[in-house]
N, C-alpha and C positions, 0 to 999 in steps of 0.2 A: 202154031200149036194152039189149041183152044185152051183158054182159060179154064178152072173147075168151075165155075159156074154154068159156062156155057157146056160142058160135058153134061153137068147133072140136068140140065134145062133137056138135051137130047134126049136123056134115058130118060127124064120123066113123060115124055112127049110119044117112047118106043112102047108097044104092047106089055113089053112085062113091065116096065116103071108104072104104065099105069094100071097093071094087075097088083103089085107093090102101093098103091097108091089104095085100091079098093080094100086091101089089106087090113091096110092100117087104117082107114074109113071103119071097115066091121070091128075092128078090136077096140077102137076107140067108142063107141057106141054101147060097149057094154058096162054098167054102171058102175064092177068093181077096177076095169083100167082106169074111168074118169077120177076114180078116189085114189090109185095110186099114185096120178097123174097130179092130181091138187097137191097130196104131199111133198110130191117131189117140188113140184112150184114152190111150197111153202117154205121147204128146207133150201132150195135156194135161195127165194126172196130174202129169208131171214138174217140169212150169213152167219159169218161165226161170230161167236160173243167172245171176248175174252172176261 
């Protein structure tokens, strides 16, 4: 039985993983995902305070 890495390696490899892949290339490229995307970085990186 394949592992999940090896599974998601496949599908990214299949036509629509990498239709899924070009997807997420365009969304990422537009400069209000990049700022969602930092935040969420930030609220990660930051952790919780107590």
């Amino acid at each position: 039985m394949p592992t999940i890495v090896q599974r998601i390696t496949k599908f990214l490899q299949s036509p629509a993983g990498r239709r899924v892949v070009e997807q997420g290339r365009r969304e990422l490229a537009k400069p209000a995902n990049q700022e969602k995307l930092r935040r969420l970085a930030a609220k990660v990186a930051g952790g919780r305070r107590h």
